[in-house]
C-alpha positions as CSV (number, residue, x, y, z in Angstrom):
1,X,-21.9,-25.7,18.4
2,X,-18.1,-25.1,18.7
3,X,-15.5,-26.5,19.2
4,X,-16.7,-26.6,22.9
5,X,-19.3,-24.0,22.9
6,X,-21.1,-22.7,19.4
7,X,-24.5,-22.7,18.6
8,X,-26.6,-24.0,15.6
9,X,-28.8,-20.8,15.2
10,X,-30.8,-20.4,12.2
11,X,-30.9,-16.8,11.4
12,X,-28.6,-16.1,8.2
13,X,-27.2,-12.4,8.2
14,X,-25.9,-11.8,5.0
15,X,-26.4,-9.1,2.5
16,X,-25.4,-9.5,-0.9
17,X,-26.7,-10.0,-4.5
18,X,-29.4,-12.5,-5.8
19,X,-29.0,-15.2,-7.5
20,X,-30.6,-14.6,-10.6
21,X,-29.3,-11.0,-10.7
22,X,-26.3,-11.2,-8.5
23,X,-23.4,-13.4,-6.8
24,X,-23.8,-16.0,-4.5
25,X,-23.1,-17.0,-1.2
26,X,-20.0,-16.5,0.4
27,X,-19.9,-18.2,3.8
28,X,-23.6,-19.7,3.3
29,X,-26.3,-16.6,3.9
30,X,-28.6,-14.5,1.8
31,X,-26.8,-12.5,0.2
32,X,-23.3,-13.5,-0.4
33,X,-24.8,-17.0,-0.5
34,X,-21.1,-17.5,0.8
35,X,-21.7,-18.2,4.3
36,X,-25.0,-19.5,3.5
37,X,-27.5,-16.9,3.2
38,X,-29.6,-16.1,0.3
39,X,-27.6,-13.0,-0.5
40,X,-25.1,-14.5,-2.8
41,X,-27.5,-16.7,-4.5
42,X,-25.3,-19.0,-5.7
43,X,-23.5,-19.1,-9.3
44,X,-20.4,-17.0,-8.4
45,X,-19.0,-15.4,-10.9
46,X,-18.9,-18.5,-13.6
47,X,-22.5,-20.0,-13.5
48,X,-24.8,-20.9,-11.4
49,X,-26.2,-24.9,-10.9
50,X,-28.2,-26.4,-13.5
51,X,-31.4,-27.8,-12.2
52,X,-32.9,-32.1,-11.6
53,X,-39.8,-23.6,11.7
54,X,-41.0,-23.5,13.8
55,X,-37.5,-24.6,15.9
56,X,-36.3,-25.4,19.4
57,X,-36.6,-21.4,20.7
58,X,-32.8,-20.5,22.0
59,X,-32.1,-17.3,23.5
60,X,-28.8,-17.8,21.5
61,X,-27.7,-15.5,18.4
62,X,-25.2,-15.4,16.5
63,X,-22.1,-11.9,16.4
64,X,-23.9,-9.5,13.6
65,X,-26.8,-11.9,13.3
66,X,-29.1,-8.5,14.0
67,X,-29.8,-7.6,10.2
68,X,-30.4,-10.0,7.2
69,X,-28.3,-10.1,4.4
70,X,-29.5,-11.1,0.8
71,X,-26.6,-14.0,-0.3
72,X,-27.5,-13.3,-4.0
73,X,-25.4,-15.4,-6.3
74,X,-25.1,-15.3,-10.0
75,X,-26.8,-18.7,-11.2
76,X,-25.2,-21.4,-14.1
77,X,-26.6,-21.3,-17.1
78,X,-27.4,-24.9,-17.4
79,X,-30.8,-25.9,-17.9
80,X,-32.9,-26.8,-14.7
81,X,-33.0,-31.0,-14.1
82,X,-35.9,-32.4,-12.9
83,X,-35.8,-33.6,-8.8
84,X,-35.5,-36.7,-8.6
85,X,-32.9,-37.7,-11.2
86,X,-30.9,-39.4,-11.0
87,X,-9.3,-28.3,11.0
88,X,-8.2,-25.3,12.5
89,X,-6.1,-27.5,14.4
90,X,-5.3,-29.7,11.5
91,X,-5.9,-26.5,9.5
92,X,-2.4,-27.0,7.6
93,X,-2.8,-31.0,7.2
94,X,-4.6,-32.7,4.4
95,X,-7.0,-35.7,5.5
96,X,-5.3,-38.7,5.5
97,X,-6.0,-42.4,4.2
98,X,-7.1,-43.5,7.6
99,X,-9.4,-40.6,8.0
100,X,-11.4,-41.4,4.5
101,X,-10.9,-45.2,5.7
102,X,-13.4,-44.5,8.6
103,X,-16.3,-42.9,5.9
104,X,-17.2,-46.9,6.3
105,X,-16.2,-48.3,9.0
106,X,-17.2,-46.0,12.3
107,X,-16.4,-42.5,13.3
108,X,-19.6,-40.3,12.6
109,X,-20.8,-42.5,10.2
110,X,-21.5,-44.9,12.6
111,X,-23.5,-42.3,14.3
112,X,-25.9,-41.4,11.4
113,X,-26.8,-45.3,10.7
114,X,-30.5,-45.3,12.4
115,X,-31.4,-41.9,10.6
116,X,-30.4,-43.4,7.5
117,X,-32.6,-46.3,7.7
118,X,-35.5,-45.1,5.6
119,X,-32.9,-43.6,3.1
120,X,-31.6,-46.2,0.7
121,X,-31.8,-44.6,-2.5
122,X,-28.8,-42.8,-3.6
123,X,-29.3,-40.3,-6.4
124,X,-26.6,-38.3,-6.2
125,X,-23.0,-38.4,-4.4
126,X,-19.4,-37.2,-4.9
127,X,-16.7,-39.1,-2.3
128,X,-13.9,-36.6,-3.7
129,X,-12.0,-39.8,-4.6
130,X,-9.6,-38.0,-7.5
131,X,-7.1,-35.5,-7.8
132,X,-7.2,-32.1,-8.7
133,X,-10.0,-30.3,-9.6
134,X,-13.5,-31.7,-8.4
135,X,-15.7,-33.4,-11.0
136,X,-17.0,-30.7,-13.3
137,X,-19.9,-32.7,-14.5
138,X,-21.6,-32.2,-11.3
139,X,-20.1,-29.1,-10.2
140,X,-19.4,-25.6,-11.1
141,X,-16.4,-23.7,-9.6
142,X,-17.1,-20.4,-9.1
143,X,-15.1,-17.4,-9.9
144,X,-15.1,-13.7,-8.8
145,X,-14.0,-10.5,-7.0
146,X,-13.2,-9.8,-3.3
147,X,-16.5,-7.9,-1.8
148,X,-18.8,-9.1,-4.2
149,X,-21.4,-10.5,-1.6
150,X,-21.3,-9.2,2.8
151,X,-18.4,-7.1,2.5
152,X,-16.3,-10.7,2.4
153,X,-12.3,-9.9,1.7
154,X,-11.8,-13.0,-0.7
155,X,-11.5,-13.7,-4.2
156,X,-13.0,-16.6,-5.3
157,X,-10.6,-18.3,-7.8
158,X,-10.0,-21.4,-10.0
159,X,-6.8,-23.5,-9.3
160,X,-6.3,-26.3,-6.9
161,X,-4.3,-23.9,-4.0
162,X,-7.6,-23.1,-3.1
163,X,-10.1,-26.0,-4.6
164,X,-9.0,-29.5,-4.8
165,X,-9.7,-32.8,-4.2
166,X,-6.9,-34.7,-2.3
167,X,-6.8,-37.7,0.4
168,X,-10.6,-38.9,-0.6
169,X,-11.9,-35.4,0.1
170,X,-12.7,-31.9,-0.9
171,X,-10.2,-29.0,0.5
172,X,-11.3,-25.5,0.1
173,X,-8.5,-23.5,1.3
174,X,-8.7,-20.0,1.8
175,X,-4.7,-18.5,1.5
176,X,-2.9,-15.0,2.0
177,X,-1.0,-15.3,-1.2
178,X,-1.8,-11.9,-3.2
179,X,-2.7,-14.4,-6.1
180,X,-3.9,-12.4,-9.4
181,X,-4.1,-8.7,-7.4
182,X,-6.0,-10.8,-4.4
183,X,-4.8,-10.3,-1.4
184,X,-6.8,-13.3,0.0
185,X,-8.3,-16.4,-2.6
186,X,-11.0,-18.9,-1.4
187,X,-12.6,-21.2,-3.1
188,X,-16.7,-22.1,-3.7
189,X,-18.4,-24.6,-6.2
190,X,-21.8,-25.2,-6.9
191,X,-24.1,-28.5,-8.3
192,X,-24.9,-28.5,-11.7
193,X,-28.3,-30.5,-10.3
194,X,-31.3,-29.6,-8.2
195,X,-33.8,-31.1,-6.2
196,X,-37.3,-30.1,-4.4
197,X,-39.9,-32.2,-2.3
198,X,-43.4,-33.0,-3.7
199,X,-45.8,-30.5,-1.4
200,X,-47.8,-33.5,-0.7
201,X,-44.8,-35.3,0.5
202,X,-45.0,-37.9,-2.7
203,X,-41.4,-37.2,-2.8
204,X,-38.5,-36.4,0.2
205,X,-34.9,-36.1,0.0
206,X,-32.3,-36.3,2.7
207,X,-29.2,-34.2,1.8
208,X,-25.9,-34.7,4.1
209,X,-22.3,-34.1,4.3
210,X,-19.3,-35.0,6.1
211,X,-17.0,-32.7,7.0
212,X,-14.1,-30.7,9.5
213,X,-14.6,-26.7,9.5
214,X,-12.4,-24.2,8.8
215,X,-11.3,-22.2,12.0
216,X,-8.9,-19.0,12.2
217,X,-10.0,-15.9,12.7
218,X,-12.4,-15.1,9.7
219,X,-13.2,-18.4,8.6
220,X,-17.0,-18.6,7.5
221,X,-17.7,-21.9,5.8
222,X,-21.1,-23.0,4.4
223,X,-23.0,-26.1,3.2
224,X,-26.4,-25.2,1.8
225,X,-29.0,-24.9,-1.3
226,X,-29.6,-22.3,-3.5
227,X,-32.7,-21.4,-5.7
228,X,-31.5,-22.8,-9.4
229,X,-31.7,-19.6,-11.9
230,X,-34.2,-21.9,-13.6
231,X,-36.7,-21.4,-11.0
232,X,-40.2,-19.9,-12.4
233,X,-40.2,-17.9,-8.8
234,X,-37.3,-16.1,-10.3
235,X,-33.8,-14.9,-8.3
236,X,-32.9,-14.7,-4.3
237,X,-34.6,-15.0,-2.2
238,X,-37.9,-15.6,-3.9
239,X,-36.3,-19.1,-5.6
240,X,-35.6,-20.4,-1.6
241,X,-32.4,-20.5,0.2
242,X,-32.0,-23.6,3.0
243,X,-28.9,-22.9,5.1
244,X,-27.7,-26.4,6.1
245,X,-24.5,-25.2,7.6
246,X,-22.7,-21.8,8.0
247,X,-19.7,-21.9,11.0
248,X,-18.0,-18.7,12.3
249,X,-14.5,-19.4,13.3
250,X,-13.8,-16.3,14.9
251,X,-17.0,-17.0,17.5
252,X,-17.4,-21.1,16.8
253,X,-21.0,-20.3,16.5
254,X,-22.9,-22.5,13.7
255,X,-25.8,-21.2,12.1
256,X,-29.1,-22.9,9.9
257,X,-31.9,-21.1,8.2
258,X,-34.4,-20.8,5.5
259,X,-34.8,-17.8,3.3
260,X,-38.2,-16.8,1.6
261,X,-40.1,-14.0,-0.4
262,X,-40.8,-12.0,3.0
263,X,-37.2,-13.2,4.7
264,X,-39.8,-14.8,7.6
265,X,-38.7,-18.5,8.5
266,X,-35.5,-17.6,10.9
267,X,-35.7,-19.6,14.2
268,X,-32.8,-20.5,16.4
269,X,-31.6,-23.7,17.2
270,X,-29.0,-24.8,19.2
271,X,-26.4,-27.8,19.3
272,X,-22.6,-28.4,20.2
273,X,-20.7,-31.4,18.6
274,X,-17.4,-31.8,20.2
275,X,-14.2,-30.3,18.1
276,X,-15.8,-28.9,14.6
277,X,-12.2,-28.1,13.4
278,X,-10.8,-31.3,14.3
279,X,-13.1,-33.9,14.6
280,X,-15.4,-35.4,11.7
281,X,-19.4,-34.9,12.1
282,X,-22.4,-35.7,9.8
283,X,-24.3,-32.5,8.7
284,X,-27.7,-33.8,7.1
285,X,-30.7,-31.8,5.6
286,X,-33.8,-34.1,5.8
287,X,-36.3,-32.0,3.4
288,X,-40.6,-33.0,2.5
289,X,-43.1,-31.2,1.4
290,X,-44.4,-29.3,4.9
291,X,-41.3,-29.4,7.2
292,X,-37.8,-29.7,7.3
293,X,-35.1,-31.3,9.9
294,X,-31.5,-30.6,10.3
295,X,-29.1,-32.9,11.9
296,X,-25.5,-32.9,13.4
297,X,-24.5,-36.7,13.3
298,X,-27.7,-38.7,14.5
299,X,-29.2,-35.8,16.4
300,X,-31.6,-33.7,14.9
301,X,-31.8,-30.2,16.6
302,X,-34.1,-28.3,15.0
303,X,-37.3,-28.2,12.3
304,X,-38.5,-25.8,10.2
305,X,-42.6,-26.1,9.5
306,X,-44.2,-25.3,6.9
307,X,-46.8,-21.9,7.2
308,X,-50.8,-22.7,7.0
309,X,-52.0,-21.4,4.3
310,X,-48.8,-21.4,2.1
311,X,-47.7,-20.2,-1.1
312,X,-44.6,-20.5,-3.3
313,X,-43.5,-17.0,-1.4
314,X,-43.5,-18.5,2.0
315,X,-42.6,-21.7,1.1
316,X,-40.5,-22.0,-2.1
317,X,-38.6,-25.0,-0.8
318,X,-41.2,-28.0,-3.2
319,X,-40.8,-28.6,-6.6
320,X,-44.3,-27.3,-7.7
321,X,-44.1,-25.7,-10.9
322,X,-40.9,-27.3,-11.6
323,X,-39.0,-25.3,-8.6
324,X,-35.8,-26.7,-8.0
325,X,-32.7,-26.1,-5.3
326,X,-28.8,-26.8,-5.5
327,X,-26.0,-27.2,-3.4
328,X,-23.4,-24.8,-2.6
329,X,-20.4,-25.0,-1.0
330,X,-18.1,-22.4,0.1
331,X,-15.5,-21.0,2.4
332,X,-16.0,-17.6,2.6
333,X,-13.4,-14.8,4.7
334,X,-14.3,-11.6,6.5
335,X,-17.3,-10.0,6.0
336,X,-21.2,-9.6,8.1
337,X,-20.6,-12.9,9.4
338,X,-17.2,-13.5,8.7
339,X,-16.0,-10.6,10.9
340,X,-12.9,-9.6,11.7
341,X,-9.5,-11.5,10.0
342,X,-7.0,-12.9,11.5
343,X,-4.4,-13.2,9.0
344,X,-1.9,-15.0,10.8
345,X,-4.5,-17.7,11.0
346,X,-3.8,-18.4,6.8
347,X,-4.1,-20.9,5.2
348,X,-7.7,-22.0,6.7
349,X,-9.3,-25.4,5.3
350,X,-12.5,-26.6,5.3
351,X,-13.0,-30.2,4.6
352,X,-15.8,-32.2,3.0
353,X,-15.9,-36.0,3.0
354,X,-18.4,-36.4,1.1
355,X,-21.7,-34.8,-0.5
356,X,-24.9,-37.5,-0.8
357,X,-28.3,-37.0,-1.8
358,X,-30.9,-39.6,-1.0
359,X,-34.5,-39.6,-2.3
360,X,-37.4,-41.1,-1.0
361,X,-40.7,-41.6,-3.1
């Protein structure tokens, strides 16, 4: 789902480190968990969150989407929290006043107002309202080393060049700038909070963001949950990895997935919003116990069921045994997915509107 012609395909190919043992995701797969997959697992280099498919079939798949890659990220060491508590063409331009101005009044949002219906119970949100640094209550900003997780070519660093909040959003900004020995510096963070459905569906969430992606060639952003380094199924990808997002700029292909024990659930999905880079769209996880749905704005294109029998090895993604998930988001550069850079594309921006989480009991 491109600009005018990617795909929504839910087959992560990362290869990277797990979470409880090694780095997270770079772009969101598994094993840079930078792009999205369950290779990075999460945590970067800092810390890792502290806890609270059967699809359309597409004959569409992804560049490099042949071989899985573990997104393995290095988890927070903050104690697990029970669920339920509670553009490349404007690549170089900050959102403006009038574009956070329309989080209420129209534009996507507009669009998602029938899903979000039998959601009215907000437990967790950040609207990127400040300056600076985001929030560090709720999340962690990851550091580490270029080729940590999928061959990626970025560092992931702490200062606001590359993570910020600034015009009512979230800006991570991958740059060229040879900061620290780097030649390229990106920025990730990750929720100090989890969540998990209740297997008998006693307990739902809906999990969405609003946001412009990162284009140039290289660009691999990613919006998606993480097995905490809490969870009693242990690191990546046994803990679950849900890929709610990853976006390949070089290809404008979108990806979603779900990462398990055996690396089973991948199905493909397909969808194209209009403009990614410049245009703003809802990206929503709705997760229960046996299934779950991804949306783009008020469409949802694709659902992931839950196997019959199950176990915590096909399914991780419930809170049974006090199994919780966190968010991670990241721009990642390069790489499996990534692919090749174009560095005359620098500086790339992804943007995030917002991050909600809405439970349903």
């Amino acid at each position: 789902m491109a600009a005018a012609c990617g795909a929504f395909v839910a087959a992560c190919v990362e290869s990277a480190d797990v979470r409880s043992s090694s780095p997270g995701a770079g772009g969101g797969s598994a094993t840079d968990g930078g792009g999205g997959c369950a290779t990075d697992g999460g945590g970067g280099g800092t810390s890792a969150p502290d806890s609270s498919l059967d699809a359309q079939a597409s004959d569409s798949s992804p560049p490099d989407a042949s071989a899985d890659t573990q997104k393995v990220d290095a988890p927070t060491d903050a104690p697990a929290e029970a669920p339920g508590d509670a553009e490349a063409g404007q690549r170089d331009a900050a959102p403006d006043a009038a574009d956070s101005a329309t989080r209420d009044a129209g534009g996507a949002d507009a669009d998602v107002d029938s899903a979000l219906a039998a959601w009215t119970n907000l437990v967790f949100s950040d609207e990127f309202d400040g300056t600076g640094l985001p929030d560090e209550s709720k999340w962690t900003i990851i550091e580490w080393p270029p080729g940590r997780v999928n061959d990626e070519v970025q560092a992931y660093v702490r200062r606001t060049e590359n993570v910020r909040q600034e015009g009512g959003a979230l800006i991570l900004e991958a740059r060229n700038d040879n900061y620290n020995g780097n030649p390229v510096t990106s920025g990730r963070i990750e929720s100090k909070k989890g969540w998990a459905p209740a297997p008998d569906g006693s307990l739902s969430y809906r999990i969405e963001t609003r946001a412009k992606m990162a284009g140039g060639g290289g660009s691999w952003p990613a919006f998606w949950l993480l097995g905490l380094p809490t969870s009693p199924y242990g690191g990546w990808p046994d803990s679950g990895e849900i890929d709610i997002f990853e976006y390949i700029g070089n290809t404008h292909y979108f990806q979603c997935a779900a990462h398990d024990a055996y690396m089973l659930n991948h199905t493909t999905g397909t969808y194209a919003p209009s403009n990614p880079e410049t245009e703003w769209h809802v990206y929503a996880l709705e997760w229960f116990g046996d299934h779950m749905d991804f949306y783009v704005d008020d469409t949802s294109f694709n659902t992931f069921a839950r196997p019959d029998p199950w176990t915590s090895m096909n399914w991780p993604y419930q809170n049974r045994d006090g199994n919780a998930l966190g968010l991670v988001l990241n721009l990642a550069v390069g790489g499996m997915l990534g692919g090749t850079v174009n560095y005359a594309d620098f500086p790339m921006k992804q943007i995030f509107d917002y991050v909600r989480v809405y439970e349903r009991r």
